[in-house]
PLY file of the C-alpha trace (Angstrom):
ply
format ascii 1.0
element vertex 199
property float x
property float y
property float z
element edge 198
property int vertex1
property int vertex2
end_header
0.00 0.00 0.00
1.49 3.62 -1.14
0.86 5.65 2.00
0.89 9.35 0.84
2.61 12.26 2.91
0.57 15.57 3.49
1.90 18.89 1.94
3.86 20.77 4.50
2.43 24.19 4.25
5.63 26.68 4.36
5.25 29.34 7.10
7.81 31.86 4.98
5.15 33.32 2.33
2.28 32.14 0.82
3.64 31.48 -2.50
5.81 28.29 -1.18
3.07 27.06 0.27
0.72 27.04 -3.08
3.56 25.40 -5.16
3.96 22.75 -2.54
-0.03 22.01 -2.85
0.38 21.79 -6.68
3.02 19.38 -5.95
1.79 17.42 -3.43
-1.88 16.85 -5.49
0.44 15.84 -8.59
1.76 13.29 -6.45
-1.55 12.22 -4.80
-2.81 11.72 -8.68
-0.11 9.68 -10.12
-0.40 7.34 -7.10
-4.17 7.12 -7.67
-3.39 6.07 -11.19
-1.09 3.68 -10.05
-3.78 2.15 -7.06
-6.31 2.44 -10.43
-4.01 0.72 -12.29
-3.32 -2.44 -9.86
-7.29 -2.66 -8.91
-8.12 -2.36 -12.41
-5.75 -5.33 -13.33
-6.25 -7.43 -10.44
-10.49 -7.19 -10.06
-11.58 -5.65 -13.76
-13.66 -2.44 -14.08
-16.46 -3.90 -12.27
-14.44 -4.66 -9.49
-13.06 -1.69 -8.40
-14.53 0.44 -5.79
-13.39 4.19 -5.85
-13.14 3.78 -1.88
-10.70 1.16 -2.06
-8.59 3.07 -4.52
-8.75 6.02 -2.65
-7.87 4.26 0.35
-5.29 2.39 -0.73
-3.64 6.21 -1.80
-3.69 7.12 1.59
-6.28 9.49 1.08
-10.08 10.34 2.38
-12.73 9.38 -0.28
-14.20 12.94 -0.25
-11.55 13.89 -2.53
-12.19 12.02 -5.42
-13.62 14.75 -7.52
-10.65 17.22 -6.35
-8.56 14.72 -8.91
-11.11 13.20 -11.08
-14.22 13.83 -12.95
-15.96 10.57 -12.36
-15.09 7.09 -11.86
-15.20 6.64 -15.84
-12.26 9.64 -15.85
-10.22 7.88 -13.41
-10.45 4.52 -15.78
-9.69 6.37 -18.39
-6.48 8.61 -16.85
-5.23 5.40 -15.33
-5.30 3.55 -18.96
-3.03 6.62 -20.36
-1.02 6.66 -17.58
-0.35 2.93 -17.71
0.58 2.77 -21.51
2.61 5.21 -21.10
4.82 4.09 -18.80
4.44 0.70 -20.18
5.74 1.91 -23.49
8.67 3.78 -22.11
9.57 0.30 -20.65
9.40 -1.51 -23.82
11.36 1.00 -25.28
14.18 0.46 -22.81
14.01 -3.29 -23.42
14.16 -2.52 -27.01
17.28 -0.30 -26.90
18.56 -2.88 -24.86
18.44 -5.88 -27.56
15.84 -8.17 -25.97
14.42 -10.12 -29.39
10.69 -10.91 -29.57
11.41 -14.56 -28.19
12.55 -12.75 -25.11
9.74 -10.94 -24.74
7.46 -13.82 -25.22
9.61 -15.91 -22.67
9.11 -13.28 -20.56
5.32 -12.13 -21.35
3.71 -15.98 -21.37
5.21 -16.60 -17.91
3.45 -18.31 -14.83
4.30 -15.44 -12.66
2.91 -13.34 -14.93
-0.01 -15.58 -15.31
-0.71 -16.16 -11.87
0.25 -12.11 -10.42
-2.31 -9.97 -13.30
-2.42 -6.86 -10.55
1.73 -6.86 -11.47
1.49 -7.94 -15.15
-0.02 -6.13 -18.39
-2.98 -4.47 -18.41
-3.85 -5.71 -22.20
-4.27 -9.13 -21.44
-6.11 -8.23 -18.26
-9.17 -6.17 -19.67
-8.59 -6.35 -23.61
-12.01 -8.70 -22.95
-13.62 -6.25 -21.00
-12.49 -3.17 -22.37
-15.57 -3.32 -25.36
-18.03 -2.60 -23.30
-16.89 0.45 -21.42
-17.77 3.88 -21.90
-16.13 5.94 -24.83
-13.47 8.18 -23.14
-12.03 4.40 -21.78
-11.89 2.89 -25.18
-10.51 6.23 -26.75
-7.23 5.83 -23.76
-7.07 2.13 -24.16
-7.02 2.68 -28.36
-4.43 5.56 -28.19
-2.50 3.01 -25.54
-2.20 0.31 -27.94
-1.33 2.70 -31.01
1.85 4.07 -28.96
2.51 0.61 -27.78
2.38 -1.01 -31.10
4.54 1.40 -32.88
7.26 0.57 -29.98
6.70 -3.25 -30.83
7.08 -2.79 -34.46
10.54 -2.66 -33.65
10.68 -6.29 -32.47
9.13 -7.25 -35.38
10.29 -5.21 -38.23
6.56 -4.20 -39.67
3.71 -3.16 -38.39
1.39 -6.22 -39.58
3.76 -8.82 -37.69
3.59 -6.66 -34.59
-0.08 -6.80 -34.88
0.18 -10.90 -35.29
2.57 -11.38 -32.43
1.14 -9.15 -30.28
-2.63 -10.26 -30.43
-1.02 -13.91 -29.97
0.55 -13.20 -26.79
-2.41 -11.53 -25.31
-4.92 -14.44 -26.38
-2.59 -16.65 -25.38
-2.04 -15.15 -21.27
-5.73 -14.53 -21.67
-6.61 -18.79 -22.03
-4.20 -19.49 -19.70
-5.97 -17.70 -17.07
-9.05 -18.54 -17.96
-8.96 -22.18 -17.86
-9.16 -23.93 -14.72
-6.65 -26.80 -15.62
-3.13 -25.97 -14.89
-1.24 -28.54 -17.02
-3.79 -27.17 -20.26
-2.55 -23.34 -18.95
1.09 -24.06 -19.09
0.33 -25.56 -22.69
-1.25 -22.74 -23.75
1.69 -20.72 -22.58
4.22 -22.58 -24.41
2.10 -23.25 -27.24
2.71 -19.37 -27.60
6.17 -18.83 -27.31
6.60 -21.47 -29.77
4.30 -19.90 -32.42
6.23 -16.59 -31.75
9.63 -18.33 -32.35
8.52 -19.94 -35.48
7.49 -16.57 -36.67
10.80 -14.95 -36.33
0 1
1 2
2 3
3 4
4 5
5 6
6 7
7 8
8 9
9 10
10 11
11 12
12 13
13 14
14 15
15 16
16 17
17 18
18 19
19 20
20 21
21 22
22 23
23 24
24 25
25 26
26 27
27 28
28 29
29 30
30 31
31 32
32 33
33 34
34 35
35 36
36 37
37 38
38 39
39 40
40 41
41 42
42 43
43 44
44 45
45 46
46 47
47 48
48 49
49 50
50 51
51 52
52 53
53 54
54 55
55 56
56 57
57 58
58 59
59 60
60 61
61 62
62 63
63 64
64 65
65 66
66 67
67 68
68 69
69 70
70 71
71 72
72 73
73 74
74 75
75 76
76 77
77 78
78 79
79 80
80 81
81 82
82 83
83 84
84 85
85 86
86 87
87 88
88 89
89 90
90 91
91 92
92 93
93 94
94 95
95 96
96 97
97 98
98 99
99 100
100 101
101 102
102 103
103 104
104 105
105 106
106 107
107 108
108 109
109 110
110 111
111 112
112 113
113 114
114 115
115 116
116 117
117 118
118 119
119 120
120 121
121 122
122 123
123 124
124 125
125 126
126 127
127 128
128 129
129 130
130 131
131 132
132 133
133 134
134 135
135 136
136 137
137 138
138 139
139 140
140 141
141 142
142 143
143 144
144 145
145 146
146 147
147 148
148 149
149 150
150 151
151 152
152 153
153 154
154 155
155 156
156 157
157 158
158 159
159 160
160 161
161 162
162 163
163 164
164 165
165 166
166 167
167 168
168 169
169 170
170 171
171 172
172 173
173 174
174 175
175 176
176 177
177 178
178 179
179 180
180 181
181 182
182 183
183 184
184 185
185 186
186 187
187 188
188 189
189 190
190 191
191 192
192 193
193 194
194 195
195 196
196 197
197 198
């Protein structure tokens, strides 16, 4: 749980004090995002309460609306925010040299399977995210655009990024969703395989 530390108010001028709010709510709202983010992963959008994220932000629930619009903003913020840091990430990794059979060793893991609150949004609500409001789908669309463009680069053109990408997300999505773990793990491997093959 992210416990969040009041603003000190500054007793040397008013000014201080004001940039020190600003500050301090900046912080308050990327650690919302971030509580957003988990909840949204870990329980889907039906699932999350906006008392529980505000609570697990260290903060009262009265001051939802001092950060968001509605509940439907806060999806929608915590999306952006997500797939953006999540493409800054796969940008490192791509700078770094990791190959798309890396990623997919990586990506179709149990851990990852078993831990979605600490794992990839996309596979967690790609099934979900079709039936939420418009300003969700718009953040979730513009996510995947950004994201995809970064993965072209594992995959040298845009259509195999597409292929590869939508395999790896079906793929963590089945092995969730069945209830047999010796049919998960083959789902999982079944998909790093088809990814190697493609290279």
């Amino acid at each position: 749980m992210y416990i969040v530390k009041q603003a000190k108010v500054g007793l040397n001028g008013g000014g201080r004090a004001m940039r020190t709010s600003r500050e301090q709510v900046e912080q308050n709202r990327e650690v919302l995002l971030e509580a957003a983010g988990r909840g949204y992963r870990r329980l889907g959008f039906d699932g999350v309460r906006v008392a529980d994220v505000m609570q697990e932000a260290g903060l009262t629930h009265g001051g939802f609306y001092g950060y968001f619009a509605s509940k439907e903003d806060m999806a929608a913020q915590a999306f952006s925010h997500y797939f953006g840091l999540l493409t800054e990430r796969l940008r490192g990794r791509v700078e770094r040299g990791e190959t798309l059979a890396e990623y997919a060793e990586r990506y179709l893991s149990r851990r990852n399977r078993d831990h979605p609150d600490q794992a990839c949004l996309f596979s967690s609500l790609s099934g979900e995210v079709a039936r939420q409001p418009d300003a969700v789908r718009r953040a979730y669309t513009e996510g995947l655009e950004a994201y995809l463009a970064e993965f072209t680069n594992l995959t040298g053109n845009r259509a195999d990024a597409i292929a590869a990408f939508a395999t790896l997300i079906g793929a963590m999505s089945l092995a969730r969703a069945v209830d047999d773990d010796a049919l998960s793990r083959e789902i999982l491997e079944a998909g790093k395989r088809a990814l190697d093959a493609a290279r």
